[in-house]
C-alpha positions, 0 to 999 in steps of 0.5 A: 500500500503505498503512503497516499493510500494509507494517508486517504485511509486514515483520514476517512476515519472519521464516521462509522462503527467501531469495528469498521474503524479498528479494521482500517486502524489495523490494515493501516498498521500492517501498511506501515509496519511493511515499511519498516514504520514501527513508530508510527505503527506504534501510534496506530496502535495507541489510537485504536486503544484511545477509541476502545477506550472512548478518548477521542481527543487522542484518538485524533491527536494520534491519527493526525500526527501518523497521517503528517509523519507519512505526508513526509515519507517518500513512497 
């Protein structure tokens, strides 16, 4: 998957229920671990706790700051 279509991914994943969420939070995760992106795979995974969990000021916090780290990665 490359860098744009994880980004489009991301940033799509605003509405919906959760389980839809957490299966784009994963498929985004498994893109970015394929990279060699264990940091940001790391903060996916910081995000999807922060939606089970119901923090959704850090949910966003986190899939925006993943979404501005890979808008700097080249593909």
């Amino acid at each position: 998957m490359a860098w744009r279509e994880v980004i489009v991914s991301l940033n799509s994943l605003g509405v919906g229920d959760l389980e839809a969420l957490q299966k784009k939070i994963a498929t985004a995760r498994l893109a970015v671990v394929e990279h060699g992106e264990s940091e940001l795979a790391e903060k996916l995974k910081e995000a999807s706790a922060a939606l089970e969990d119901g923090r959704f000021a850090d949910y966003r916090r986190l899939l925006s700051l993943v979404v501005s780290r890979l808008g700097h990665l080249k593909d």
